[in-house]
Backbone as a ProteinNet text record, in pm:
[ID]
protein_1_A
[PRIMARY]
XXXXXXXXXXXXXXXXXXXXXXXXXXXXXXXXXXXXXXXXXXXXXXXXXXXXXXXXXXXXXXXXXXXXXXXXXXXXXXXXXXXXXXXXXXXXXXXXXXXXXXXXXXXXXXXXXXXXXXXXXXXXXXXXXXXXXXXXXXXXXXXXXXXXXXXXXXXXXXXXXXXXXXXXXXXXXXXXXXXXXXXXXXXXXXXXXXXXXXXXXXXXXXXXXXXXXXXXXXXXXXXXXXXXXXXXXXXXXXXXXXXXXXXXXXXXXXXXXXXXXXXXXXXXXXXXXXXXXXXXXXXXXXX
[TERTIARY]
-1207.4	-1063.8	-1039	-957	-918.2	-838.5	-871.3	-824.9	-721.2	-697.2	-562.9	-456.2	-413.6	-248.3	-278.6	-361.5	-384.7	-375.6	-465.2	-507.8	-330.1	-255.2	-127.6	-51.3	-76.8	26.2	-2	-146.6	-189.9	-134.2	-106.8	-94.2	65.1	142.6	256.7	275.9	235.2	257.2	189.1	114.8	-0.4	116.1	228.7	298.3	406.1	463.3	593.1	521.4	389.4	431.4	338.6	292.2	268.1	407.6	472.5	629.5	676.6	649.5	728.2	652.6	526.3	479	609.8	576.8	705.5	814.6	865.6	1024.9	1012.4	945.1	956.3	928.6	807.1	794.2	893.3	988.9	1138.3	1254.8	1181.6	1364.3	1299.2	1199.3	1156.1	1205.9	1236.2	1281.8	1450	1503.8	1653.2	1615.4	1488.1	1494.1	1348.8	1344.4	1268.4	1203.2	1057.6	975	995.1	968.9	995.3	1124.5	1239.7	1351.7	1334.1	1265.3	1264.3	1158.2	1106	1011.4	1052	1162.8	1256.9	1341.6	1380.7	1509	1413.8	1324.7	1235.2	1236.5	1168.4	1109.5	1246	1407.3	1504.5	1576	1583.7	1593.4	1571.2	1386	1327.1	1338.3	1377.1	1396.6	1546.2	1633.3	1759	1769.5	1700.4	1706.4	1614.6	1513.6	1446.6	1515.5	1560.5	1633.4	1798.9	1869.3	1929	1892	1759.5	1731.3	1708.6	1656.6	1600.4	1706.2	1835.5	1944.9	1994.9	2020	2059.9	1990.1	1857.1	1795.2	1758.6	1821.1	1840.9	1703.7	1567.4	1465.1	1485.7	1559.9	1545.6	1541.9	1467.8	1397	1346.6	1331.5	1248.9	1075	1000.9	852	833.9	732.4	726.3	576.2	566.1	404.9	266.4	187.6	106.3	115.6	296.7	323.6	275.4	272.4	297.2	208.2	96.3	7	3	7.5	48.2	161.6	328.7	399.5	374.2	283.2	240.4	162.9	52.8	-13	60.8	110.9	194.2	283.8	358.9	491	427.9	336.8	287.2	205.2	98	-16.5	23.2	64.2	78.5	201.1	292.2	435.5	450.7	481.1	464.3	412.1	246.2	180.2	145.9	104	53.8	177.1	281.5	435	448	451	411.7	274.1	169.5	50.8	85.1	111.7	97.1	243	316.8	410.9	449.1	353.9	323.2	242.3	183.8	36.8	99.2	202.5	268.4	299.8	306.6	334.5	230.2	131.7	-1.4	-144.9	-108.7	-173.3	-112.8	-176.2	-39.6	-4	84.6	142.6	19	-50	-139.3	-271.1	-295.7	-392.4	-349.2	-262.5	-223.7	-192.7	-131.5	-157.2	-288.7	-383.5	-496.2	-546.1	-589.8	-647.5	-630.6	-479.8	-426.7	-469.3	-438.9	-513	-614.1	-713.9	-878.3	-887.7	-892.6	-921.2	-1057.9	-1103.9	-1262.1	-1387.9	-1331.4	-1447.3	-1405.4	-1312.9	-1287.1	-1321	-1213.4	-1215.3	-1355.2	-1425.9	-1558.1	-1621.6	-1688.1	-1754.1	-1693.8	-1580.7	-1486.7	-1484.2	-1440.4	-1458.3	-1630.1	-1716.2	-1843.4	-1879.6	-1807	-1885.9	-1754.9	-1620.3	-1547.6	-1513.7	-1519.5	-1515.2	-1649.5	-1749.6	-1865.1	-1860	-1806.2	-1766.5	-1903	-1951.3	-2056	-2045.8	-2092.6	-2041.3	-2140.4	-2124.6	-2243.4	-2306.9	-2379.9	-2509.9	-2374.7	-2316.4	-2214.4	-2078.2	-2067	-1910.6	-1967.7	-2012.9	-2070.5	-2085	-2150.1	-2148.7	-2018.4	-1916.4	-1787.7	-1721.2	-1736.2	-1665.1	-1730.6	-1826.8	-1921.7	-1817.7	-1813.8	-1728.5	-1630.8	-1545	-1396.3	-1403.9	-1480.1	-1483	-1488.1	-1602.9	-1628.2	-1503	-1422.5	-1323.8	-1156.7	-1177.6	-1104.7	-1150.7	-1283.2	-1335.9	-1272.5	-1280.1	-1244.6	-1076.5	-1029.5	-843.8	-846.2	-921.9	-858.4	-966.6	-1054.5	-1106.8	-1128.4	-1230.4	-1254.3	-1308.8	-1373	-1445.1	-1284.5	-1159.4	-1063.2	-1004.8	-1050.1	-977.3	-1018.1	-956.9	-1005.1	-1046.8	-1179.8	-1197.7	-1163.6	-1202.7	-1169.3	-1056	-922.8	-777.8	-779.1	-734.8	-692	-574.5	-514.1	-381	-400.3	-532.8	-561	-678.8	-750.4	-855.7	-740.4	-658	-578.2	-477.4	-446.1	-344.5	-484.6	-633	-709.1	-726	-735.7	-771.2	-658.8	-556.8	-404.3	-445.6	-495.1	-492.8	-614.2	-715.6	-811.6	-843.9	-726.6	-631.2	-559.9	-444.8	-369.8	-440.4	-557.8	-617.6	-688.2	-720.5	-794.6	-673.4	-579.8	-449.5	-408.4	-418.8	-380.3	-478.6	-605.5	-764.6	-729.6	-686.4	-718.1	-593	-478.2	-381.2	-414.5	-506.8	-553.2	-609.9	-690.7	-841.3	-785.7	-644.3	-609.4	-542.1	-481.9	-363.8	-522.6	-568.5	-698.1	-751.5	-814.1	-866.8	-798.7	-619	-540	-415.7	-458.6	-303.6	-223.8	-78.3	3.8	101.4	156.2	191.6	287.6	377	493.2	444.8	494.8	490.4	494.2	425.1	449.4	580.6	618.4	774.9	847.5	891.9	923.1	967.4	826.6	794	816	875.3	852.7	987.7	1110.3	1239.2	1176.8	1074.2	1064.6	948.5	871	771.3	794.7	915.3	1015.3	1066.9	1124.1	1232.5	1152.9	995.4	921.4	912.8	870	793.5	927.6	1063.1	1220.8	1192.8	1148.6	1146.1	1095.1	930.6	828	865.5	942.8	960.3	1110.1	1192.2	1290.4	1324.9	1265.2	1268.4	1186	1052	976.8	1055.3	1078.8	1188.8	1278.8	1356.5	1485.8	1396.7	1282.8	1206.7	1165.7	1089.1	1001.1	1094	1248.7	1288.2	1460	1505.4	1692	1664.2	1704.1	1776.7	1769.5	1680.2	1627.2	1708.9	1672.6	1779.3	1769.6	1815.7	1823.4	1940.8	1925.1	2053.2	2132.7	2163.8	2327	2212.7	2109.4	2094.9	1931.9	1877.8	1747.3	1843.4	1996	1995.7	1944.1	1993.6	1954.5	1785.8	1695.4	1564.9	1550.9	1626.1	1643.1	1602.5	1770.2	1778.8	1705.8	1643.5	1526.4	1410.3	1378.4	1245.9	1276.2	1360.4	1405.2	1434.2	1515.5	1592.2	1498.4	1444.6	1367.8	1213.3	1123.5	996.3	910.3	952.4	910.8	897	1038.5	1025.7	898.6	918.3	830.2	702.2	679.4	551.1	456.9	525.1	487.8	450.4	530.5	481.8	387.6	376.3	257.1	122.3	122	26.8	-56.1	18.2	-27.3	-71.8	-13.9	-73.3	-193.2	-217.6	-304.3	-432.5	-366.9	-519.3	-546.6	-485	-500.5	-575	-556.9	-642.2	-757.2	-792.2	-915.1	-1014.1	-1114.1	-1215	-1221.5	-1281.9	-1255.5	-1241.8	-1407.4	-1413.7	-1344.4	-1263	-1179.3	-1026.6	-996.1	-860.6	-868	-969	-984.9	-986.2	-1064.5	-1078.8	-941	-910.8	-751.9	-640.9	-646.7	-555.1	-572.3	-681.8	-709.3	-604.8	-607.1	-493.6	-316	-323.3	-192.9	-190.8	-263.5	-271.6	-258.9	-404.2	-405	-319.6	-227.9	-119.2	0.7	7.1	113.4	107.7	-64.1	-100.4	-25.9	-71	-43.5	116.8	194.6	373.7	428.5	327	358.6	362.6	240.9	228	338.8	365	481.3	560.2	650.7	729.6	828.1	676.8	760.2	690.2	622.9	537.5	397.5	354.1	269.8	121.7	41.5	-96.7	-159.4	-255.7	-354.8	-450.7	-568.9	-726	-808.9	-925.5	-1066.8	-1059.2	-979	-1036	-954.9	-804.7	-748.9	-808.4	-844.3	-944.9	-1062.5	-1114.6	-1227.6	-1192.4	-1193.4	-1120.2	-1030.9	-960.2	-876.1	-928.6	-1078.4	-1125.2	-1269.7	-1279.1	-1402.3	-1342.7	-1176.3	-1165.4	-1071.1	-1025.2	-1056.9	-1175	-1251.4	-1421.3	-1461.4	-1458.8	-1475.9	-1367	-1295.8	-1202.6	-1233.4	-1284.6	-1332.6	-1478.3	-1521.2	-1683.8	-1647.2	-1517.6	-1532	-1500.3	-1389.9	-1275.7	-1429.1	-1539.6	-1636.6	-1758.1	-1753	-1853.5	-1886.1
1716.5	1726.3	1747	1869.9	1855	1724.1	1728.1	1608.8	1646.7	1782.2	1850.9	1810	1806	1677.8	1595.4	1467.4	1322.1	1341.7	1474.3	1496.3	1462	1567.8	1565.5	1495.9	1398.8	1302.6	1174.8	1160.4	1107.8	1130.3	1274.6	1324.8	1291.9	1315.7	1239.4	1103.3	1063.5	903.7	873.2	969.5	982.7	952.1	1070.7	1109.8	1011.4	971.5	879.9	779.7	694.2	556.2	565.4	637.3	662.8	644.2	752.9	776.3	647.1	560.4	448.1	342.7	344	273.1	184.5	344.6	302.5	312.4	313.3	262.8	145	114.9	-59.7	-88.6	-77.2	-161.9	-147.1	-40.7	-33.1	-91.8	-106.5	-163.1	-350.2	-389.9	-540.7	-607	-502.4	-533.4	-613.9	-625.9	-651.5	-713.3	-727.7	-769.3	-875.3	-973.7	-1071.5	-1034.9	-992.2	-947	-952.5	-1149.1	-1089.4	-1053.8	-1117.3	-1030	-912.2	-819.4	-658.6	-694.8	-747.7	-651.7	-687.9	-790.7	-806.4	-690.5	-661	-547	-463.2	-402.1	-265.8	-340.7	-390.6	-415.4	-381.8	-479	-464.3	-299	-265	-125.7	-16.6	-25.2	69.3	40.2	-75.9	-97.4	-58	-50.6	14.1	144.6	183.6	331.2	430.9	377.7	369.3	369.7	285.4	259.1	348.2	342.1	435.2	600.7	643.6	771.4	806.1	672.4	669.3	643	612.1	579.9	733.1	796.4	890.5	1051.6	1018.3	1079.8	1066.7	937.3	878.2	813.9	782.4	736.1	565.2	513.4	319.7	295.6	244.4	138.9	10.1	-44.7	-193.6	-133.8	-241.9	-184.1	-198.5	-105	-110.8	-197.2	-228.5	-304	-214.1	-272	-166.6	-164.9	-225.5	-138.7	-297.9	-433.6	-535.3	-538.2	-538.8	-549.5	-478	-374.6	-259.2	-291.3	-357.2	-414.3	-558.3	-630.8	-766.3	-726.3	-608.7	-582.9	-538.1	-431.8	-339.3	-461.9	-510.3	-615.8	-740.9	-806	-925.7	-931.3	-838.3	-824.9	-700.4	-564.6	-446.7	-446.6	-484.3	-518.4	-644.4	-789.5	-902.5	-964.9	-980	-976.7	-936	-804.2	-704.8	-756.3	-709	-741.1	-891.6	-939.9	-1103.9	-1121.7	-1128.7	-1153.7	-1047.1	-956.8	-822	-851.2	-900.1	-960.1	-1067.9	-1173.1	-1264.2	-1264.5	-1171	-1144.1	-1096	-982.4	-954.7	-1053.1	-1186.4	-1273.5	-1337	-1292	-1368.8	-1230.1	-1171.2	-1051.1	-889.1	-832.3	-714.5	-636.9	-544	-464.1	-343.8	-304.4	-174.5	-218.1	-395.7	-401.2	-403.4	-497.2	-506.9	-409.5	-268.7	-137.4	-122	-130.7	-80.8	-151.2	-322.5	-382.2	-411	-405.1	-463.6	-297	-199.7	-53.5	-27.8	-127.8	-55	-141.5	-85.4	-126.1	-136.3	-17.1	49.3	-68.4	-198.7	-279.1	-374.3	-325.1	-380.4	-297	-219.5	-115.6	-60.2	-52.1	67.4	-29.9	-176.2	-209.1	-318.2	-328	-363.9	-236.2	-62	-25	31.8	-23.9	12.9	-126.7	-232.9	-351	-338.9	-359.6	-381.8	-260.1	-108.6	17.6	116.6	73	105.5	232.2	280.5	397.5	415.3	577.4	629.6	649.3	599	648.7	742.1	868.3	914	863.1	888	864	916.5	1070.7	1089.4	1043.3	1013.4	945.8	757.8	703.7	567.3	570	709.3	776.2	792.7	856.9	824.4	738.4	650.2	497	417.9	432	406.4	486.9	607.6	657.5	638.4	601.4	565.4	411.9	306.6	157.6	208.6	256.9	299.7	330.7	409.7	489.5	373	261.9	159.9	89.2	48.5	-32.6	-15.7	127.2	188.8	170.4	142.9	176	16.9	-45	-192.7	-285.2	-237.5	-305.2	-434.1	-488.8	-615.5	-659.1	-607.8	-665.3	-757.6	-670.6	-723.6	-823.8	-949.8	-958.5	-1173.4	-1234.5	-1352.9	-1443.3	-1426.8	-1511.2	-1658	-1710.2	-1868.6	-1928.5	-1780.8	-1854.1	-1877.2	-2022.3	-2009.7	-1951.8	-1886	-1832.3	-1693.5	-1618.7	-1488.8	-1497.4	-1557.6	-1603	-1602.3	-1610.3	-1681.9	-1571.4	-1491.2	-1355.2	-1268.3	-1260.9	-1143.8	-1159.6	-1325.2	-1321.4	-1353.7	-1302.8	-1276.7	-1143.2	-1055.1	-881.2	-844.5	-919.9	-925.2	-922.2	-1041.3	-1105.7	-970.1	-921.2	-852.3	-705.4	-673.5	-568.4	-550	-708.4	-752.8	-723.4	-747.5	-803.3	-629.9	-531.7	-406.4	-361.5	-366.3	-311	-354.6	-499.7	-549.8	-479.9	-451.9	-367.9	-226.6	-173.9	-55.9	-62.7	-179.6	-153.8	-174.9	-234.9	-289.7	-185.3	-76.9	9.7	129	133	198	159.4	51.9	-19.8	-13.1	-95.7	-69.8	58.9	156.1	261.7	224.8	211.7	201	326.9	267.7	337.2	428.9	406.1	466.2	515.4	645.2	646.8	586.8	589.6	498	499.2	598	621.1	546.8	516.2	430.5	284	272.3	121.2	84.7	157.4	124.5	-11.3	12.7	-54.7	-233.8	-220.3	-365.8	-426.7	-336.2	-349.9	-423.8	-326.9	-316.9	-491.2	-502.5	-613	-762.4	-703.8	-866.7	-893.5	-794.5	-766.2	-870.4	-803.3	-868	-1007	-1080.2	-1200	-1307.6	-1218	-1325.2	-1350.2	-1224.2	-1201.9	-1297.6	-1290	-1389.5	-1461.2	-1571.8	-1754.6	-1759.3	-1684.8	-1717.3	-1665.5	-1577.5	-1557.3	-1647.3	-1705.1	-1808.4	-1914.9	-1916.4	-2087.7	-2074.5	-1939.6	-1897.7	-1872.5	-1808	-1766.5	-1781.5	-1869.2	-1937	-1912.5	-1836.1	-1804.4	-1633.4	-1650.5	-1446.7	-1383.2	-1204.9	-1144.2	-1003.7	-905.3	-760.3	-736.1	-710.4	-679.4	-576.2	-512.7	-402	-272.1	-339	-180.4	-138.6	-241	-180.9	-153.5	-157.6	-109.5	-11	157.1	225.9	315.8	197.2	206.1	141.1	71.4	-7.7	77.1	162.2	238.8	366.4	407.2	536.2	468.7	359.1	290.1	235.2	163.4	128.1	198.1	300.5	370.3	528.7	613.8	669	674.3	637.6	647.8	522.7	407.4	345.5	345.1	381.8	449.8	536.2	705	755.4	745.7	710.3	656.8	571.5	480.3	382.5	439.3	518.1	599.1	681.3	768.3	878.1	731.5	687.6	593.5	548.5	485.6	444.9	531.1	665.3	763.9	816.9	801	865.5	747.7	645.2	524.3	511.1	554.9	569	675	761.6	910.6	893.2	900.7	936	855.6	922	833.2	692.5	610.2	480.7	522.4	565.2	640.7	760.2	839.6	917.2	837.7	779.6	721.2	604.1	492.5	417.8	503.7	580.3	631.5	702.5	780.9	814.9	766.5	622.6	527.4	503	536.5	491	612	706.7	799.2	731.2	645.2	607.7	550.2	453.2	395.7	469.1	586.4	687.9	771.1	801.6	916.1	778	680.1	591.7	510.1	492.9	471.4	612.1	745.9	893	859.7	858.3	899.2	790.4	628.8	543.9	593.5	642.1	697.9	844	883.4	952.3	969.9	859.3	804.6	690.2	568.2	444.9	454.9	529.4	521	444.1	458.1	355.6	411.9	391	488.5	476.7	633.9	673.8	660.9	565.7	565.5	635.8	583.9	667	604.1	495	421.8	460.1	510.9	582.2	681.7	834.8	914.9	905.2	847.9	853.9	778.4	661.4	634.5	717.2	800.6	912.2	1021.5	1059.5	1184.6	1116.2	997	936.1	922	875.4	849.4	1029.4	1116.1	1231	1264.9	1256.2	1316.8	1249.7	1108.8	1048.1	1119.8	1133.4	1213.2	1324.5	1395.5	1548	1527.1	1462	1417.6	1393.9	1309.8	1195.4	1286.1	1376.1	1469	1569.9	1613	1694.2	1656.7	1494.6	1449.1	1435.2
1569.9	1545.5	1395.4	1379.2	1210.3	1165.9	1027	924	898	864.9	806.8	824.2	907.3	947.7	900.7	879.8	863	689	625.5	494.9	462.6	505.5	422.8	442.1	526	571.8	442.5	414.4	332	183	158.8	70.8	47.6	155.5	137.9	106.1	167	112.5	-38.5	-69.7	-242	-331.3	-337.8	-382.6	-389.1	-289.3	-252.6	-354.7	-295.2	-353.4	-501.8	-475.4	-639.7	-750.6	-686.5	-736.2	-782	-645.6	-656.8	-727.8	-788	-873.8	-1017.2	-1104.3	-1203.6	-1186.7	-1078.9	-1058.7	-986.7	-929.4	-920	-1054.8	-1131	-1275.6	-1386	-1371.1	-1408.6	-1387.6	-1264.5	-1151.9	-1190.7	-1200.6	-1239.3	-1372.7	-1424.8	-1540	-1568	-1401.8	-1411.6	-1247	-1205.6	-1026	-1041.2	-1015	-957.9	-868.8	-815.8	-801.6	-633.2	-566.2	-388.3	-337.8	-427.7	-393.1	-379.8	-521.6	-494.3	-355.9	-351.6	-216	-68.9	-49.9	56.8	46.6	-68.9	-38.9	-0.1	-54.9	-18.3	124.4	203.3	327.7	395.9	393.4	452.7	454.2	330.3	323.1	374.8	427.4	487.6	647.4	683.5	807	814.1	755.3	813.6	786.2	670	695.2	807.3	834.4	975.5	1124.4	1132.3	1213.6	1230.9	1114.3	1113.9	1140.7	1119.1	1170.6	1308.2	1374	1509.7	1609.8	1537.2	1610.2	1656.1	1526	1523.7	1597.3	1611.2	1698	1863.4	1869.1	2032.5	2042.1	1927.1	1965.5	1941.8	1953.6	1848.3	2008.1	2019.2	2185	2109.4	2240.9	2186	2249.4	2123	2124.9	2324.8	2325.8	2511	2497.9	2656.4	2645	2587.6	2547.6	2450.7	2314.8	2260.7	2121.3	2063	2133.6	2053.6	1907.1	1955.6	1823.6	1734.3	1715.6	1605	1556.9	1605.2	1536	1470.6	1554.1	1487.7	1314.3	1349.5	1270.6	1159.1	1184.7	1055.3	985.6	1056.1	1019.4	971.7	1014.7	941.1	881.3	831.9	754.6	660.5	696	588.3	503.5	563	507.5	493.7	573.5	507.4	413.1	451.9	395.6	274.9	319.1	161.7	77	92.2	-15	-75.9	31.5	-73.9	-138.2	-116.3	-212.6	-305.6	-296	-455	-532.2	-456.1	-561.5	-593.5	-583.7	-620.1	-744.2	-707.1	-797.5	-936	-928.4	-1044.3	-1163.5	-1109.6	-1205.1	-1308.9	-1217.7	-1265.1	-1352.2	-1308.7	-1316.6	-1381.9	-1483.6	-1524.4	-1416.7	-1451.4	-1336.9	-1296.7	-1387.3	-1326.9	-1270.4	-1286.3	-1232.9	-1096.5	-1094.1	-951	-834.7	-893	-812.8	-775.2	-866.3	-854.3	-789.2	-751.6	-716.3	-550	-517.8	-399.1	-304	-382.1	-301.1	-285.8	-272.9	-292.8	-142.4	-63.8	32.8	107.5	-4.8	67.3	61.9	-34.1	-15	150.3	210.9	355	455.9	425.5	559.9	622.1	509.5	506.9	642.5	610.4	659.8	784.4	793.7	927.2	1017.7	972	1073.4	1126.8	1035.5	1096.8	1203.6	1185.3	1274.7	1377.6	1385.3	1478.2	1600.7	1507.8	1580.3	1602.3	1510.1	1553.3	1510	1372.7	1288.2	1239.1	1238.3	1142.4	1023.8	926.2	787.5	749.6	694.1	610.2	471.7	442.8	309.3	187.6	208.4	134.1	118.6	229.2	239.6	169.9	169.8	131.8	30.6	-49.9	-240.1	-278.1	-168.1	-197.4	-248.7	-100.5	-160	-314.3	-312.1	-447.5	-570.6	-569.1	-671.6	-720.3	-582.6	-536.9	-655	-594	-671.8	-818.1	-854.7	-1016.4	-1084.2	-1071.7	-1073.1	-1098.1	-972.3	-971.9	-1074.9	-1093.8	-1173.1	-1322.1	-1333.3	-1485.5	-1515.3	-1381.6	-1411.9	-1446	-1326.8	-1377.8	-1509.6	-1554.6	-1692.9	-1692.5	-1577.2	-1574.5	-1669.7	-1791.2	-1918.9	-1996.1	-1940.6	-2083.1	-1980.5	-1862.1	-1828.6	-1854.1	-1876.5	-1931.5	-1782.8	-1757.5	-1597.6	-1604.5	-1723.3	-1711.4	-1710.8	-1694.3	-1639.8	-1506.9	-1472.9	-1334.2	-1256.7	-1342.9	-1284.9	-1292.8	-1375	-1345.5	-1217.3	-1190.4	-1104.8	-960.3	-924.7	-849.7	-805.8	-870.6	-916.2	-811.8	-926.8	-839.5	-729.6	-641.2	-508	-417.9	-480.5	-382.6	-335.1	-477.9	-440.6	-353.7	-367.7	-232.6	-143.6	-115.7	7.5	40.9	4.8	46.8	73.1	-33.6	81.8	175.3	247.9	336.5	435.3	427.6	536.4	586.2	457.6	479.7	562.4	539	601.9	750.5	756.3	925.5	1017	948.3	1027.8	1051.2	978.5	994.2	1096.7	1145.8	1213.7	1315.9	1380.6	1481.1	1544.3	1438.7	1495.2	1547.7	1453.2	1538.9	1660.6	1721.4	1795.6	1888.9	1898.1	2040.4	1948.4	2002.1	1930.6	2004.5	1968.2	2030.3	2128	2233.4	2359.1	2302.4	2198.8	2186.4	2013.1	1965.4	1839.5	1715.7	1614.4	1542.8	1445.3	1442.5	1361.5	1408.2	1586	1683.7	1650.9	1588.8	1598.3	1429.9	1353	1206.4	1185.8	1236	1264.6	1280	1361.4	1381.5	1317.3	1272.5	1142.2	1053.9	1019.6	898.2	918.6	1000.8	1053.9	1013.1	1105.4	1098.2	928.4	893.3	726	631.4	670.4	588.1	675.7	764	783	757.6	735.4	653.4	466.3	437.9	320.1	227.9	351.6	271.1	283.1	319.7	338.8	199.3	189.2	92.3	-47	-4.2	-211.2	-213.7	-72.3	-121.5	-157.7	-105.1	-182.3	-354	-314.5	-453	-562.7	-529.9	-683.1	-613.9	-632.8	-613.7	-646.8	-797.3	-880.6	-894.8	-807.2	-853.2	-784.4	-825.4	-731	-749.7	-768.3	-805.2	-849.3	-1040.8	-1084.3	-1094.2	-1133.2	-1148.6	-1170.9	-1267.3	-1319.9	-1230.5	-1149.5	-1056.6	-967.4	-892.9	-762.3	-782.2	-803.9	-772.6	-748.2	-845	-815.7	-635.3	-656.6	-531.6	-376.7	-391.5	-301.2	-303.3	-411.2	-425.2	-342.7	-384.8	-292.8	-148.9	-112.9	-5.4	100.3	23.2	164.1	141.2	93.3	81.5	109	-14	-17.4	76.1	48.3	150.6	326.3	379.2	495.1	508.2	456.2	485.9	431.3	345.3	280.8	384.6	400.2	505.4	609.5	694.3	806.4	800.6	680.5	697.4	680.4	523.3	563.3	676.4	750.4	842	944.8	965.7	1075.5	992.6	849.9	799.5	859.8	830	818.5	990.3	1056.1	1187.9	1228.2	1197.3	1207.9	1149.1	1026.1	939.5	932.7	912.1	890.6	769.8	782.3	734.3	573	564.4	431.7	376.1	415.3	354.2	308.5	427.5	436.9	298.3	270.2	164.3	33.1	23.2	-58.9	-124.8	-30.4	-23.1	-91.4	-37	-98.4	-256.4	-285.7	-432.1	-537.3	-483.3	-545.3	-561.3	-479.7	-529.7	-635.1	-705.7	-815.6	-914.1	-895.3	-997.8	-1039.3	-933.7	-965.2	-1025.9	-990.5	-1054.1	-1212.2	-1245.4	-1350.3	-1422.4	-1402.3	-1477.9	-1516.5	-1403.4	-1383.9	-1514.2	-1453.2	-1514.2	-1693.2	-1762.8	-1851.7	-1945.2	-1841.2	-1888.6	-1869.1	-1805.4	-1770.1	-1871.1	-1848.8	-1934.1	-2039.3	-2068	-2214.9	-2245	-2125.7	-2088	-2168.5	-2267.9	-2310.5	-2225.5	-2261	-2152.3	-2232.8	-2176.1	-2287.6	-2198.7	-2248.7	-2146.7	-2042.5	-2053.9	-1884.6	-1795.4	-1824.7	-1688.4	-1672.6	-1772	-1742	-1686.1	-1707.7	-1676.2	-1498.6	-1475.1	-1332.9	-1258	-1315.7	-1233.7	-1174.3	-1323.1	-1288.9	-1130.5	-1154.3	-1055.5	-950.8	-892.2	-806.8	-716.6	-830.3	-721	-707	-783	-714.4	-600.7	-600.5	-437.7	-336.2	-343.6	-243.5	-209.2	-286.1	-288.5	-180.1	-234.1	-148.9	-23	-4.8	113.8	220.5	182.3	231.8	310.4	208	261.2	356.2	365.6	407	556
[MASK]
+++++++++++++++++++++++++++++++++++++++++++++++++++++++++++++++++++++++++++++++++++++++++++++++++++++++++++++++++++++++++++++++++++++++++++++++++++++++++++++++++++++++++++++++++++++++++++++++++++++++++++++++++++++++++++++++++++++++++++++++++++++++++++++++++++++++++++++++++++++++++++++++

């Protein structure tokens, strides 16, 4: 079966949340971190939902769909969104792109034991490239291990790409009966439930001010929706090792935007990690 659909679906979502890298680290600047990622979660579920209304598709999940909404909604969106923005506090902002997206030290070897996935000799040099590449964006030499609140920050982002990897492996394992565009509304829905009891505990006082709405609604009601959706049809389709690897481009293209954008410098270590982690893609994509 061609990759080609899955490639660009991937490629869409590259783009979106890349995009949306530095406009969240913009829009934070006036928004308290799980507030922003409740509004994103609530956001993308009504603008979701609002499309599916409007197309006559909004049903309730049918039998078949449960776990793929358990999965997506409490581990890729709940989940992932609280540990990585949690982590923001503890951890800088570009590690945390980078760190919470590397999924490939999960996925690779969950879908070889749970789905019984072949990896090639090249696609495995991939993922190898892919890490190097991460390794270089996030600069573990500058990073002080004997804090416990950076120690604590990295194994939230661990965590959360463990939580992303296992929703992958599940929406693979049982696909669900009904589309997944379908099912994004209640994804969306569980994701805004786990998400805001914990900001009213974690941050009374926080909130999203005057001048992130409109980052707000660029991420919310836009890129997240579809981002989210191709994502997930991508990590559903592709092979373990392309799809991880894959993901590592969002960082990279958001570290770049980030750079000429907010003014952010570019040294050897985003180069050099940008130029390693398209070469794993290039490999993985051929392997």
């Amino acid at each position: 079966m061609s990759m080609a659909p899955a490639m660009r679906m991937l490629l869409v979502a590259v783009v979106l949340f890349g995009g949306a890298w530095p406009v969240t680290k913009a829009a934070l600047a006036d928004a308290t971190p799980l507030w922003f990622g409740t509004g994103r979660a609530a956001f993308g579920g009504l603008a979701i939902t609002v499309l599916l209304a409007v197309l006559g598709r909004l049903h309730l999940p049918r039998q078949g769909d449960v776990r793929a909404v358990l999965a997506v909604g409490l581990f890729q969106l709940g989940g992932f969104f609280l540990l990585t923005h949690l982590a923001v506090a503890l951890v800088p902002a570009g590690r945390t792109a980078v760190l919470s997206n590397v999924v490939t030290y999960w996925l690779i070897p969950l879908s070889v034991l749970f789905l019984g996935e072949q990896v090639s000799a090249r696609r495995w040099a991939a993922a190898g490239l892919g890490l190097a590449g991460a390794a270089a964006l996030i600069g573990p030499w500058a990073v002080d291990w004997s804090d416990r609140g950076v120690l604590a920050g990295h194994a939230m982002l661990v965590l959360a790409a463990l939580l992303w990897s296992i929703a992958i492996i599940v929406t693979r394992r049982w696909p669900p009966r009904s589309p997944m565009l379908d099912l994004l509304p209640w994804c969306f829905g569980l994701g805004t439930l786990i998400l805001a009891p914990i900001a009213l505990l974690a941050e009374p006082q926080g909130g999203i001010g005057a001048t992130s709405w409109p980052h707000m609604l660029f991420v919310g009601l836009f890129a997240a929706p579809i981002a989210t959706w191709c994502i997930v049809e991508a990590g559903r389709r592709l092979p373990a090792a392309v799809a991880s690897v894959g993901f590592l481009l969002v960082p990279a293209l958001g570290v770049l935007l980030g750079a000429l954008w907010l003014g952010e410098p570019v040294g050897w270590d985003v180069i050099v990690g940008g130029v390693l982690i398209v070469a794993s893609v290039v490999l993985a994509a051929r392997g």
